[in-house]
HTML snippet that shows the backbone in 3Dmol.js (N, CA, C, O; Angstrom):
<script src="https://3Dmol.org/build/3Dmol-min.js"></script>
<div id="view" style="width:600px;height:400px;position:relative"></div>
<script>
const pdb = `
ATOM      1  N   UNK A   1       0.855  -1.180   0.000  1.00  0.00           N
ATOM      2  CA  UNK A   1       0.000   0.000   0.000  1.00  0.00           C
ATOM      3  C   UNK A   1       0.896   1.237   0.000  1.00  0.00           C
ATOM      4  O   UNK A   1       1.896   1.394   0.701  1.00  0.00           O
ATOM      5  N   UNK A   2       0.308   2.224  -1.031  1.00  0.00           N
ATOM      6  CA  UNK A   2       1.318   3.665  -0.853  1.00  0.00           C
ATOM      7  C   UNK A   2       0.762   4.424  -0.177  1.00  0.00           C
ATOM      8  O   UNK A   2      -0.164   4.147   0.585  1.00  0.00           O
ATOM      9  N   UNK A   3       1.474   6.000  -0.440  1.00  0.00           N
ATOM     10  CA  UNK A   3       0.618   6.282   0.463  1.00  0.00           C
ATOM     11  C   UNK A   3      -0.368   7.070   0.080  1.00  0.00           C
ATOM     12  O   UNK A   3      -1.070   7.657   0.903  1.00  0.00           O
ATOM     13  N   UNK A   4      -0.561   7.190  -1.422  1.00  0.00           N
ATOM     14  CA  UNK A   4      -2.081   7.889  -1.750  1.00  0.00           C
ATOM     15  C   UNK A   4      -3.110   6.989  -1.405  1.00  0.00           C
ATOM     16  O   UNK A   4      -4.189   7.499  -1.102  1.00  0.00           O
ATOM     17  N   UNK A   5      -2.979   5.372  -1.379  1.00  0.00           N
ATOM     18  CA  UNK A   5      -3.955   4.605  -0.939  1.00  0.00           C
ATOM     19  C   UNK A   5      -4.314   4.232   1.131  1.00  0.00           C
ATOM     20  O   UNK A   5      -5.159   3.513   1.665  1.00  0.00           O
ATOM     21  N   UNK A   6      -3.220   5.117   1.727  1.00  0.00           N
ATOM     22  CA  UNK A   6      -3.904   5.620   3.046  1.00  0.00           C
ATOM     23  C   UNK A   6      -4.933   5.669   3.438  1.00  0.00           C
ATOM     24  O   UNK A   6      -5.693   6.304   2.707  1.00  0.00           O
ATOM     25  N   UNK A   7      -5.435   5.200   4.469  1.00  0.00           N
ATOM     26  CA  UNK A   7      -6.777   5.826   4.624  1.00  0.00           C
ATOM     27  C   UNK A   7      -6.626   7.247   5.535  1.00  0.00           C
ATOM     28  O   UNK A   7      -5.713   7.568   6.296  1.00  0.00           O
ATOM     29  N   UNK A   8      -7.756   7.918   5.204  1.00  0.00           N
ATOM     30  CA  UNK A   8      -7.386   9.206   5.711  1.00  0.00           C
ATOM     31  C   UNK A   8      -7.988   8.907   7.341  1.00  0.00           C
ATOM     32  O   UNK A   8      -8.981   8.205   7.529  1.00  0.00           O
ATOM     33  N   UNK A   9      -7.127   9.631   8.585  1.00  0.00           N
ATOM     34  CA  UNK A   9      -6.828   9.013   9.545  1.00  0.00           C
ATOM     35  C   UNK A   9      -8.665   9.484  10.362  1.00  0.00           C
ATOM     36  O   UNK A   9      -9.514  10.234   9.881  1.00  0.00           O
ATOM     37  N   UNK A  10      -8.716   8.696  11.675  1.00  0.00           N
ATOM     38  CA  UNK A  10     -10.110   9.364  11.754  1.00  0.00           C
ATOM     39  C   UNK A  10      -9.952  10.563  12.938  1.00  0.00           C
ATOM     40  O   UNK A  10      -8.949  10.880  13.577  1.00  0.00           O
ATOM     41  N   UNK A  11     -11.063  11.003  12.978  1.00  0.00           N
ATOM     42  CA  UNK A  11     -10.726  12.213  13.770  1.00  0.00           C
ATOM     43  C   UNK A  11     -11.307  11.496  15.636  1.00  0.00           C
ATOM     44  O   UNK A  11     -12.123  10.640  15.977  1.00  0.00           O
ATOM     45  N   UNK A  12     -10.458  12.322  16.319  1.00  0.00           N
ATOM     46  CA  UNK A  12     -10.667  11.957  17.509  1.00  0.00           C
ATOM     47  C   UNK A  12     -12.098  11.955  18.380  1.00  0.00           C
ATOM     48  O   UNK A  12     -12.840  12.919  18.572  1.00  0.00           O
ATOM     49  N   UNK A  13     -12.227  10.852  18.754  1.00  0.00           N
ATOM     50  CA  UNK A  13     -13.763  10.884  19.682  1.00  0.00           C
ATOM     51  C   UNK A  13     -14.213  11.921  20.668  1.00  0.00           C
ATOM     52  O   UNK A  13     -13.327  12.377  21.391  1.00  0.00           O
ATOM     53  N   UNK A  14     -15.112  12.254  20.784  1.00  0.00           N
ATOM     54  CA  UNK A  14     -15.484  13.586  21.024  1.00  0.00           C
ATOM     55  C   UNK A  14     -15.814  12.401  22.891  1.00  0.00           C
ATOM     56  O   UNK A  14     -16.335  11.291  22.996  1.00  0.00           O
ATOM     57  N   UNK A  15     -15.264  13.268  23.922  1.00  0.00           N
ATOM     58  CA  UNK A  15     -15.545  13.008  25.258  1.00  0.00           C
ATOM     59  C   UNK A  15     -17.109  12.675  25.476  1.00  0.00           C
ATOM     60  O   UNK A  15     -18.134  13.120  24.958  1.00  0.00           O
ATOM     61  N   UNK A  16     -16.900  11.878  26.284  1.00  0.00           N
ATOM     62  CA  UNK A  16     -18.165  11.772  26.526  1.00  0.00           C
ATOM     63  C   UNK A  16     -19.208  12.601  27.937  1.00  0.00           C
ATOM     64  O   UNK A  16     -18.860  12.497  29.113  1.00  0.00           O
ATOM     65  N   UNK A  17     -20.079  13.137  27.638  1.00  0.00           N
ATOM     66  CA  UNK A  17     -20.264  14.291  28.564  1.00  0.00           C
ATOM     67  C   UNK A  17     -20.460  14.383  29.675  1.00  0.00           C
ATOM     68  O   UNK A  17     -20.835  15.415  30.232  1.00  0.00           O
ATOM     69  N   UNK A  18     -20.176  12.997  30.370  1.00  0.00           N
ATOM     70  CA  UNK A  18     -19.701  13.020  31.474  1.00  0.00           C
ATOM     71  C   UNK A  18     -18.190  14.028  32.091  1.00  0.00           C
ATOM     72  O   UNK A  18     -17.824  14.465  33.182  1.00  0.00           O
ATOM     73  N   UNK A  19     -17.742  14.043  30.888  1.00  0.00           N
ATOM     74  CA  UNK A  19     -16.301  14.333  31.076  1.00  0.00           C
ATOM     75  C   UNK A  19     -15.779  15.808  30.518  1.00  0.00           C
ATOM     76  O   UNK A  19     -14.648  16.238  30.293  1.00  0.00           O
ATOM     77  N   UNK A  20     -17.083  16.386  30.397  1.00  0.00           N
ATOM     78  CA  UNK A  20     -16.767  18.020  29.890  1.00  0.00           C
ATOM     79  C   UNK A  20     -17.148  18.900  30.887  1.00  0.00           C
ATOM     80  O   UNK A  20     -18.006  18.897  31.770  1.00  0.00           O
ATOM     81  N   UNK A  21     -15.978  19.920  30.379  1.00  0.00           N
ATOM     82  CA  UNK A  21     -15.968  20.878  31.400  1.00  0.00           C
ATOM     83  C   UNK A  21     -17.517  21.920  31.758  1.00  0.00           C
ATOM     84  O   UNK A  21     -18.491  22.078  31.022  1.00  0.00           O
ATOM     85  N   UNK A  22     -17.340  22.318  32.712  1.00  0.00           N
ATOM     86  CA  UNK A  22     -18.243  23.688  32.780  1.00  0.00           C
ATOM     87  C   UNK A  22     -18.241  24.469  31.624  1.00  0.00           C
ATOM     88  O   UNK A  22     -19.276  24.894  31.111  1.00  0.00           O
ATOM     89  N   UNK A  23     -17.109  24.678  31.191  1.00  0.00           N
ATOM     90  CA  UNK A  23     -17.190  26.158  30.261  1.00  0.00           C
ATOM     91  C   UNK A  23     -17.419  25.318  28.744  1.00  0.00           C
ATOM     92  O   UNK A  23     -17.974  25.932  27.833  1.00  0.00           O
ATOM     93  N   UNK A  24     -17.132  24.422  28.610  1.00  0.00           N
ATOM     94  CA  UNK A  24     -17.249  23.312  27.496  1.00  0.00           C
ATOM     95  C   UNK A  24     -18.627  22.937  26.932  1.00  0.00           C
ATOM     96  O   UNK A  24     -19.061  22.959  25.780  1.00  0.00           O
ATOM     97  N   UNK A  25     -19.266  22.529  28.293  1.00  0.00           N
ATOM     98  CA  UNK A  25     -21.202  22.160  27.804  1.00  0.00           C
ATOM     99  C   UNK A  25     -21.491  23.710  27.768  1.00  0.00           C
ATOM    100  O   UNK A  25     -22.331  24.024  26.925  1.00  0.00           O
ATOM    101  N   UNK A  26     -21.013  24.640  28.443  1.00  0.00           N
ATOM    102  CA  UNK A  26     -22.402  25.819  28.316  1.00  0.00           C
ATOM    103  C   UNK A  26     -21.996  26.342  26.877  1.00  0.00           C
ATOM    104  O   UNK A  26     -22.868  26.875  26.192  1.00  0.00           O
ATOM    105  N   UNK A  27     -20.531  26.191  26.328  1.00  0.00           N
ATOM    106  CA  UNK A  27     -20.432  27.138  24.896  1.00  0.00           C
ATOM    107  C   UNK A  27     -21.537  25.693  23.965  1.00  0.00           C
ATOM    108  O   UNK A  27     -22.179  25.783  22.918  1.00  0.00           O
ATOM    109  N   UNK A  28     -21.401  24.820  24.650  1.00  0.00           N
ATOM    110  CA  UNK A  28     -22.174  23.333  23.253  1.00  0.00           C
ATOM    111  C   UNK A  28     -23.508  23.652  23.388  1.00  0.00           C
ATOM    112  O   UNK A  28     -24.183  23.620  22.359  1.00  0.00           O
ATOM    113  N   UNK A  29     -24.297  24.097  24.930  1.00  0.00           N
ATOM    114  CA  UNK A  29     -25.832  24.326  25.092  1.00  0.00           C
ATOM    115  C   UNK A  29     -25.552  25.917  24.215  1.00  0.00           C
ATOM    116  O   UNK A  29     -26.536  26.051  23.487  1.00  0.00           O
ATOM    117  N   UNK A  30     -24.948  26.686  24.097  1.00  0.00           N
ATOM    118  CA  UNK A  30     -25.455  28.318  23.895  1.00  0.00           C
ATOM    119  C   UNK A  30     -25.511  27.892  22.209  1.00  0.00           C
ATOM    120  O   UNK A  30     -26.282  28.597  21.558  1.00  0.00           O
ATOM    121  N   UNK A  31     -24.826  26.890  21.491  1.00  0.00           N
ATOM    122  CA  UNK A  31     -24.433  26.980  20.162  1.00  0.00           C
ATOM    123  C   UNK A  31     -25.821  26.201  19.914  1.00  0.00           C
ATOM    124  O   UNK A  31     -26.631  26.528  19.046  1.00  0.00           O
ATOM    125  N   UNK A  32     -25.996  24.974  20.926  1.00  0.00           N
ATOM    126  CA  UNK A  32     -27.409  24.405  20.260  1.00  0.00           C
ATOM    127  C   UNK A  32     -28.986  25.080  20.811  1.00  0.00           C
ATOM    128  O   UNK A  32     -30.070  24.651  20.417  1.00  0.00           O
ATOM    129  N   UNK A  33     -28.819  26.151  21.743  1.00  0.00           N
ATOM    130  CA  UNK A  33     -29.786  26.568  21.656  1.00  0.00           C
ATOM    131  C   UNK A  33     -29.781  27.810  20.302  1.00  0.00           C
ATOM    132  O   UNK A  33     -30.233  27.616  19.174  1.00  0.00           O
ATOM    133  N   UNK A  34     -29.375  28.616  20.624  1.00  0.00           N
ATOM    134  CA  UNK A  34     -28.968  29.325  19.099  1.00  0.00           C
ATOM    135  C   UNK A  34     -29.582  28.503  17.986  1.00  0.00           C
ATOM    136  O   UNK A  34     -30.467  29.051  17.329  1.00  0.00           O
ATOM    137  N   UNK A  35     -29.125  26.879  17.591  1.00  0.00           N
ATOM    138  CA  UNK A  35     -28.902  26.402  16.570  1.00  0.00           C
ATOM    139  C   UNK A  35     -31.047  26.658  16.181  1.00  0.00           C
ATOM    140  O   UNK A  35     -31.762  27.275  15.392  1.00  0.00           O
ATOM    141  N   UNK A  36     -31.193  25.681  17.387  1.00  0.00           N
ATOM    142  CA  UNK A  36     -32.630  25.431  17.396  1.00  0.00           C
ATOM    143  C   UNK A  36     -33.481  26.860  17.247  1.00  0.00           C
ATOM    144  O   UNK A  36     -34.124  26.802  16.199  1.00  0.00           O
ATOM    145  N   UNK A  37     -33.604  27.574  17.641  1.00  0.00           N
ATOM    146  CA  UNK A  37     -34.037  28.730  17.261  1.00  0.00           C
ATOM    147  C   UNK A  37     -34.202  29.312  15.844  1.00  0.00           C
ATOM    148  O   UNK A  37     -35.180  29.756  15.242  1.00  0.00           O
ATOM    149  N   UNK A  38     -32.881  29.153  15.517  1.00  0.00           N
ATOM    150  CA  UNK A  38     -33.124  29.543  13.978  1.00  0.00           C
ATOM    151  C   UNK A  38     -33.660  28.357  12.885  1.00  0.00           C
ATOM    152  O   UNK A  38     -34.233  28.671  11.842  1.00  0.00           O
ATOM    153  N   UNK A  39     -33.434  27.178  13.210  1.00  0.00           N
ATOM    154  CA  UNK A  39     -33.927  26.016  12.790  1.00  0.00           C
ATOM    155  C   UNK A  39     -35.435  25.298  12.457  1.00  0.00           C
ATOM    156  O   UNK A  39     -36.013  24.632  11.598  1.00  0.00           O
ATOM    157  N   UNK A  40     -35.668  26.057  14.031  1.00  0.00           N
ATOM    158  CA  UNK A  40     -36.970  24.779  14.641  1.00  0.00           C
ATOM    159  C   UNK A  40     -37.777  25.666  14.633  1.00  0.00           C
ATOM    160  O   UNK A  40     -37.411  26.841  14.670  1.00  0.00           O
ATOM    161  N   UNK A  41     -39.318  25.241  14.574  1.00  0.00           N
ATOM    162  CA  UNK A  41     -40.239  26.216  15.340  1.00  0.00           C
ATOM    163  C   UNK A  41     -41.113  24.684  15.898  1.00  0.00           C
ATOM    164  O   UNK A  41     -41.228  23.634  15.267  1.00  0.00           O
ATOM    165  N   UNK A  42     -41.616  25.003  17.217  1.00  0.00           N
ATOM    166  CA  UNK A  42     -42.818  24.444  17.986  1.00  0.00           C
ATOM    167  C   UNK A  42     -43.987  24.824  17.838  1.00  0.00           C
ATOM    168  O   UNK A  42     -44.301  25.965  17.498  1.00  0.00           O
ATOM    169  N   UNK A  43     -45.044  23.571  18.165  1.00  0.00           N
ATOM    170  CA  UNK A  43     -46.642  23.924  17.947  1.00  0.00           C
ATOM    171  C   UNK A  43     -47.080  23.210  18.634  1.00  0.00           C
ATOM    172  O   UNK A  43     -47.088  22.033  18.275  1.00  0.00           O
ATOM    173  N   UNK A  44     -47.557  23.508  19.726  1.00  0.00           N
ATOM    174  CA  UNK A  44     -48.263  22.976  20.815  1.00  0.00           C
ATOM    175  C   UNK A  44     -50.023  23.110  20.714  1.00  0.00           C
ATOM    176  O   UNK A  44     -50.616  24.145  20.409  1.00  0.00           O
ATOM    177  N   UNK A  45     -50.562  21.999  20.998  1.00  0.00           N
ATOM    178  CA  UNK A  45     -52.041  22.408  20.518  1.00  0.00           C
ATOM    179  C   UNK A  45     -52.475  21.334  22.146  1.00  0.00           C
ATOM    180  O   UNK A  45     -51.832  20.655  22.946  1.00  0.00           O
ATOM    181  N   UNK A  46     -53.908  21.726  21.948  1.00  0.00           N
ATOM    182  CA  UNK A  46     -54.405  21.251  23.714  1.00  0.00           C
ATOM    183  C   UNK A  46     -55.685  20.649  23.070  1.00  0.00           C
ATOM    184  O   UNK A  46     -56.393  21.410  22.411  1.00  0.00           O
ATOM    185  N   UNK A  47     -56.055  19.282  23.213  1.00  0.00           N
ATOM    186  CA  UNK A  47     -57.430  18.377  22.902  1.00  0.00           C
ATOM    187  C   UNK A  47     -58.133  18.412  23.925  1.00  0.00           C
ATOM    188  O   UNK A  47     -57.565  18.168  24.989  1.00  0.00           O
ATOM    189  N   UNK A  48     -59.667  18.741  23.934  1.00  0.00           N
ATOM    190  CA  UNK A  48     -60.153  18.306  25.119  1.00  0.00           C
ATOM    191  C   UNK A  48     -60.732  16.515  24.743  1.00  0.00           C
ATOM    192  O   UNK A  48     -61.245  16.087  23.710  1.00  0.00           O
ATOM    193  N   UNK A  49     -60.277  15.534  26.482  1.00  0.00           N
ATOM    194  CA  UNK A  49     -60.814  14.575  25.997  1.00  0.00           C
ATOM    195  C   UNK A  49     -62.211  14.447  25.948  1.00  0.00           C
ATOM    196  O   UNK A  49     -62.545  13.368  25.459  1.00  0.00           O
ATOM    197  N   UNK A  50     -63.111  15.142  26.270  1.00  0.00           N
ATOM    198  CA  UNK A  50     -64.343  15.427  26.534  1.00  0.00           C
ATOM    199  C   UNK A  50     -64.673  14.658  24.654  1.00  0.00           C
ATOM    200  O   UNK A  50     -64.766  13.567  24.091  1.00  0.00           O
ATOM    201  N   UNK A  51     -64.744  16.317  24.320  1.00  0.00           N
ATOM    202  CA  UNK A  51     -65.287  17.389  23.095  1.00  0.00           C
ATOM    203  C   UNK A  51     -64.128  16.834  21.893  1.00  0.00           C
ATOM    204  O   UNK A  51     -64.588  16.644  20.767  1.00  0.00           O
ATOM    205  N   UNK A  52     -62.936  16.626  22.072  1.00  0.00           N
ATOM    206  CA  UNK A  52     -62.218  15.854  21.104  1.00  0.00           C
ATOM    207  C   UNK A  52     -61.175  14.862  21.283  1.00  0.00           C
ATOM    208  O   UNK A  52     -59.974  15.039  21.079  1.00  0.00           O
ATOM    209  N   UNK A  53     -61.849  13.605  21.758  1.00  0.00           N
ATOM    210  CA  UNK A  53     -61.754  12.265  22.230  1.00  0.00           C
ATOM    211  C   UNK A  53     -61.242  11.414  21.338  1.00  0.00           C
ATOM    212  O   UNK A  53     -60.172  10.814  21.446  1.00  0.00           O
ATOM    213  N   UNK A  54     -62.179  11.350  20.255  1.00  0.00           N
ATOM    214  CA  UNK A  54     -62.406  10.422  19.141  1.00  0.00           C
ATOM    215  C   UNK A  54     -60.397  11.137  18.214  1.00  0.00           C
ATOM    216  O   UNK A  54     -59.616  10.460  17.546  1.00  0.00           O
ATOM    217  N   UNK A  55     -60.281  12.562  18.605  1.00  0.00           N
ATOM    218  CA  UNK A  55     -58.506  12.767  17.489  1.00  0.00           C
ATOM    219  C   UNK A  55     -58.110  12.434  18.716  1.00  0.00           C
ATOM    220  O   UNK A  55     -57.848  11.307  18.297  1.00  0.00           O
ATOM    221  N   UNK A  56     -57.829  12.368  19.819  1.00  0.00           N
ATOM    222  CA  UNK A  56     -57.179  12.314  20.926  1.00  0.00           C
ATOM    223  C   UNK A  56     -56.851  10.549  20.692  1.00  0.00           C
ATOM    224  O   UNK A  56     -55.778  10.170  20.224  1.00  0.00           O
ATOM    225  N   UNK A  57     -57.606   9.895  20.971  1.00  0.00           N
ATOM    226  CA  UNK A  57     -57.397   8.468  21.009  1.00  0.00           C
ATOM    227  C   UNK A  57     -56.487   8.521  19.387  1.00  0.00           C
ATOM    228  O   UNK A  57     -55.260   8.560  19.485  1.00  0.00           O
ATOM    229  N   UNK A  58     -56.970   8.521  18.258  1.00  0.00           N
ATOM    230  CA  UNK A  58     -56.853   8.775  17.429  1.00  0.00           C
ATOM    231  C   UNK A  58     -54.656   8.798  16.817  1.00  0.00           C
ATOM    232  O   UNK A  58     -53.899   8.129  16.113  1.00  0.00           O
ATOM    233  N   UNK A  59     -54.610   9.990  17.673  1.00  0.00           N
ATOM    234  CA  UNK A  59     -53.452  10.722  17.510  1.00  0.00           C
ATOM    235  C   UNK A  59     -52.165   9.743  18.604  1.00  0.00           C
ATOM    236  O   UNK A  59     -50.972   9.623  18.327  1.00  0.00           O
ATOM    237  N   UNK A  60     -53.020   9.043  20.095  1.00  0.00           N
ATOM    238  CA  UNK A  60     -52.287   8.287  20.926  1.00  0.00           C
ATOM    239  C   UNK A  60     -51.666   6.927  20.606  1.00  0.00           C
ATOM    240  O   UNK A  60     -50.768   6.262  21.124  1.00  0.00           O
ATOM    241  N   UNK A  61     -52.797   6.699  19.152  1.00  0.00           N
ATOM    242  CA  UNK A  61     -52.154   5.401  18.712  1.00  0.00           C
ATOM    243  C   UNK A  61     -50.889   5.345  17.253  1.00  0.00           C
ATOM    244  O   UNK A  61     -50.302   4.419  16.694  1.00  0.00           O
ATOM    245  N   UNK A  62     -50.899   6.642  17.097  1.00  0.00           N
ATOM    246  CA  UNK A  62     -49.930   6.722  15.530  1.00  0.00           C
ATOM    247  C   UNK A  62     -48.429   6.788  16.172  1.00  0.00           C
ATOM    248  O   UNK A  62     -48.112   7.471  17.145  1.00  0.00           O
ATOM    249  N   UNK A  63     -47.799   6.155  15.614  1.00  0.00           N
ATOM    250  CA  UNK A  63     -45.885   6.012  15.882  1.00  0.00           C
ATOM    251  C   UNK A  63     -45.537   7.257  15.748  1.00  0.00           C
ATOM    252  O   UNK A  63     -44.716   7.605  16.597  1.00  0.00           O
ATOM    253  N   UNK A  64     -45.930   8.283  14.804  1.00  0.00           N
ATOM    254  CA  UNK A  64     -45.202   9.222  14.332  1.00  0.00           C
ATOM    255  C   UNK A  64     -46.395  10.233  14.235  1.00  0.00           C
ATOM    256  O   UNK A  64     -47.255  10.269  13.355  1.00  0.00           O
ATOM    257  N   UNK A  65     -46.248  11.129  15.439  1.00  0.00           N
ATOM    258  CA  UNK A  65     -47.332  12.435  15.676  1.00  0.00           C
ATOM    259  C   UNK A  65     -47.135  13.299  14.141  1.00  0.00           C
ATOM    260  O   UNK A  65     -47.869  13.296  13.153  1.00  0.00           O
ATOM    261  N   UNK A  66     -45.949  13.959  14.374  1.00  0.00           N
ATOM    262  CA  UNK A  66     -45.006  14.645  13.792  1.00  0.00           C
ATOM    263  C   UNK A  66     -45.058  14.716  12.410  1.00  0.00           C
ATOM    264  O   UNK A  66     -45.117  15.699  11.671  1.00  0.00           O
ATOM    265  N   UNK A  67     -45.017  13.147  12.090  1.00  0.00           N
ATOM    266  CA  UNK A  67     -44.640  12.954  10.658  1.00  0.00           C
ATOM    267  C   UNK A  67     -46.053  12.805   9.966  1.00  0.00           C
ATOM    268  O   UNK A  67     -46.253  13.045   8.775  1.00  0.00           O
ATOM    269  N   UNK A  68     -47.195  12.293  11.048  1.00  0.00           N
ATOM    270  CA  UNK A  68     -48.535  12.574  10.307  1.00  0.00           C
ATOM    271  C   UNK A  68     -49.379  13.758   9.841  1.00  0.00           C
ATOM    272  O   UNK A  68     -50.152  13.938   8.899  1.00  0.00           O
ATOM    273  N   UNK A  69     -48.631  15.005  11.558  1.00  0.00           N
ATOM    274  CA  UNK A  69     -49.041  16.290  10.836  1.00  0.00           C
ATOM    275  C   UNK A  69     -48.557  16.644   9.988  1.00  0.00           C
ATOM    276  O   UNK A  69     -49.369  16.790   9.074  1.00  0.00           O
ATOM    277  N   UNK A  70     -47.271  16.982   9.637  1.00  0.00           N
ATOM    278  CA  UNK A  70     -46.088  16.951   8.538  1.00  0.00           C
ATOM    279  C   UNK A  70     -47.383  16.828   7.118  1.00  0.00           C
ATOM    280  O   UNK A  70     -47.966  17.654   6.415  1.00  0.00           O
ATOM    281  N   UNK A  71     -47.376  15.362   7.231  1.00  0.00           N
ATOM    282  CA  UNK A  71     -47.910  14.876   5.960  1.00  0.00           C
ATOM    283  C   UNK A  71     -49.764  15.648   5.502  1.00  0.00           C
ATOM    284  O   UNK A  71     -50.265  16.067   4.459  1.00  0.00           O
ATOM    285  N   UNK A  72     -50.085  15.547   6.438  1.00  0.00           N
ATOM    286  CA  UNK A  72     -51.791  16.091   6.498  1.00  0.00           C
ATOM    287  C   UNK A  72     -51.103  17.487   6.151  1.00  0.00           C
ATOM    288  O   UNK A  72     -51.490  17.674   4.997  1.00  0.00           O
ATOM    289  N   UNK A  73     -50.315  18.553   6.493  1.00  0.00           N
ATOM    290  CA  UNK A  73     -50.120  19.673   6.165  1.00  0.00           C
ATOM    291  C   UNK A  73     -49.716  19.924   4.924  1.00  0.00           C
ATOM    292  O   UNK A  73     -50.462  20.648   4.265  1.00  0.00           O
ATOM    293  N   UNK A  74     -48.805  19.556   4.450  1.00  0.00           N
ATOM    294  CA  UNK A  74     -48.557  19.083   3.074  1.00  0.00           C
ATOM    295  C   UNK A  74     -49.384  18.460   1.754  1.00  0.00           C
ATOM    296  O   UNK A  74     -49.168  18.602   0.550  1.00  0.00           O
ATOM    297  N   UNK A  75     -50.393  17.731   2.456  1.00  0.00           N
ATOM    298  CA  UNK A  75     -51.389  17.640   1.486  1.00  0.00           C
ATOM    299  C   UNK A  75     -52.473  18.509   1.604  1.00  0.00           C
ATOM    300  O   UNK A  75     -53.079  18.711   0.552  1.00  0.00           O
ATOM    301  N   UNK A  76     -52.930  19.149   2.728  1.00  0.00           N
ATOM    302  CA  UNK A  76     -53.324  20.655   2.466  1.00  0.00           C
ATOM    303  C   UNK A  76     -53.500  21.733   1.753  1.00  0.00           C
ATOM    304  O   UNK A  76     -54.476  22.348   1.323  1.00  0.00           O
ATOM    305  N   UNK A  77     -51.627  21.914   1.685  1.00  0.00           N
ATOM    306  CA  UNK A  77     -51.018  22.819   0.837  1.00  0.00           C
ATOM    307  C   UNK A  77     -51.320  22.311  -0.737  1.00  0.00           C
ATOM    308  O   UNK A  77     -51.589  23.046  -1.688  1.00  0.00           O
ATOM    309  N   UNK A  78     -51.233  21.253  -0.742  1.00  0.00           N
ATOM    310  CA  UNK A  78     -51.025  20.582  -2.636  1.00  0.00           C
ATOM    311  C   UNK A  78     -52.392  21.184  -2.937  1.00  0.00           C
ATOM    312  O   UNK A  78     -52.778  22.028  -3.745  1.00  0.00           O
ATOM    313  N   UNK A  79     -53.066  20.353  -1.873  1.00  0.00           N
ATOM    314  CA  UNK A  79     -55.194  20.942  -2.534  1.00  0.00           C
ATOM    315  C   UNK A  79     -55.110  22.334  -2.941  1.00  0.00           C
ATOM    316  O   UNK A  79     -55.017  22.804  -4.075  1.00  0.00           O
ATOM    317  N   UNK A  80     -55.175  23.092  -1.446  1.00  0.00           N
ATOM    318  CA  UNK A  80     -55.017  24.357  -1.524  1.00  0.00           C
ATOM    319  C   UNK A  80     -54.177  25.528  -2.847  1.00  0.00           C
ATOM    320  O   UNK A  80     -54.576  26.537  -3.429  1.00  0.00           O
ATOM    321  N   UNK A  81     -52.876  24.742  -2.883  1.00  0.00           N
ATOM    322  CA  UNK A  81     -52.567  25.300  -5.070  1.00  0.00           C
ATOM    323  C   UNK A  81     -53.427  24.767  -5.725  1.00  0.00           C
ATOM    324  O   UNK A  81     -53.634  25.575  -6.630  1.00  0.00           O
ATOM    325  N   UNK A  82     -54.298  23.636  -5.917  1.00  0.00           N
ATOM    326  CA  UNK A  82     -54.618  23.326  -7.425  1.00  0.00           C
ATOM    327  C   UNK A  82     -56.098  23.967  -7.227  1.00  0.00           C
ATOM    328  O   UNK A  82     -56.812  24.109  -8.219  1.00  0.00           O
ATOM    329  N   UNK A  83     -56.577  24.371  -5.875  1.00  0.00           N
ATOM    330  CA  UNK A  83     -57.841  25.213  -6.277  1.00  0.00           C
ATOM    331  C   UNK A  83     -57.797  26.494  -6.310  1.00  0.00           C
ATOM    332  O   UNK A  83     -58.804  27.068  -6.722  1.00  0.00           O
ATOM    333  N   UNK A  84     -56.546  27.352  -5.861  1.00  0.00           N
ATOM    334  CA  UNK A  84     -56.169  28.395  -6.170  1.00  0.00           C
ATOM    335  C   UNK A  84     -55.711  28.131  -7.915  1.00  0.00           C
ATOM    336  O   UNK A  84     -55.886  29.011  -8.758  1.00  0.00           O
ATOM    337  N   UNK A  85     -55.299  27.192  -8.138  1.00  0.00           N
ATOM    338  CA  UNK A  85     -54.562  27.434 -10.061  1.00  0.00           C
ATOM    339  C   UNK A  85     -56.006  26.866 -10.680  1.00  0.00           C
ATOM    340  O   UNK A  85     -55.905  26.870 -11.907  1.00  0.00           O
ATOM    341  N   UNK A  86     -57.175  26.430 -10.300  1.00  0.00           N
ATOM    342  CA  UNK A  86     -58.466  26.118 -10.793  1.00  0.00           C
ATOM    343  C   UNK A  86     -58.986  27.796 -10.851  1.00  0.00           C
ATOM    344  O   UNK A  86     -59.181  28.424 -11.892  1.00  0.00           O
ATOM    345  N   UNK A  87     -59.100  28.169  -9.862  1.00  0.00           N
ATOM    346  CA  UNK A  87     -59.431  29.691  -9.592  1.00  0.00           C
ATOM    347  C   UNK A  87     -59.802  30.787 -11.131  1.00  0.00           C
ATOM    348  O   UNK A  87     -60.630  31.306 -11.880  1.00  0.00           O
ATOM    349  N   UNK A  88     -57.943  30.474 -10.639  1.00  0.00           N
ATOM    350  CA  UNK A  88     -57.259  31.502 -11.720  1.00  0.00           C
ATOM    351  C   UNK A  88     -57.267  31.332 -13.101  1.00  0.00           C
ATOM    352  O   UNK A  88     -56.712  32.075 -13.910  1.00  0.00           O
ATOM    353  N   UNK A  89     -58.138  29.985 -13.428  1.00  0.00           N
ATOM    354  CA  UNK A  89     -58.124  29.488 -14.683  1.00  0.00           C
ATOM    355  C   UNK A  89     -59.526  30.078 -15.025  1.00  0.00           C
ATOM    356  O   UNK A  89     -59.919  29.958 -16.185  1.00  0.00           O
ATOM    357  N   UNK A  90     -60.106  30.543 -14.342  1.00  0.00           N
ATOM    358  CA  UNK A  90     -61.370  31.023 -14.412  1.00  0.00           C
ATOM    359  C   UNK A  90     -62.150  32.241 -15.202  1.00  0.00           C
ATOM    360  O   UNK A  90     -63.358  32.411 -15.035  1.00  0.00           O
TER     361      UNK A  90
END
`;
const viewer = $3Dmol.createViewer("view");
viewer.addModel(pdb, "pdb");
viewer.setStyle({}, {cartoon: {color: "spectrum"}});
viewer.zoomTo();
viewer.render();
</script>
């Protein structure tokens, strides 16, 4: 083996956070709160089980909350263009 066929070496394991300093986690929390902020947004919504039981049960049994609103929002949006471009065809 030469040495263009090297492998390129790996980079060192990052501590495990048991083992970081004070000043170490708060610059890693200030960079990932920062990160999330500009990233993320949250949506918190409140069911009553009363009055809305039937999405409540509904929503407790799907694997993926997230990825179902995701998807229901998204197909929303698709309807929502083709009856706005129906509209405009008008």
């Amino acid at each position: 083996m030469n040495s263009t066929d090297a492998k390129p070496k790996r980079k060192r394991k990052p501590k495990p956070y048991s083992e970081w300093t004070k000043e170490s986690y708060d610059k890693f929390r200030d960079y990932q709160v920062q990160y999330y902020k500009e990233h993320y947004r949250t949506f918190a919504i409140k069911l009553s089980k009363d009055k809305d039981g039937e999405v409540v049960e509904y929503l407790e049994n799907l694997d993926n909350i997230s990825g179902f609103v995701r998807d229901a929002v998204k197909k929303q949006i698709a309807k929502d263009k083709r009856k706005k471009q129906k509209e405009s065809k008008q």
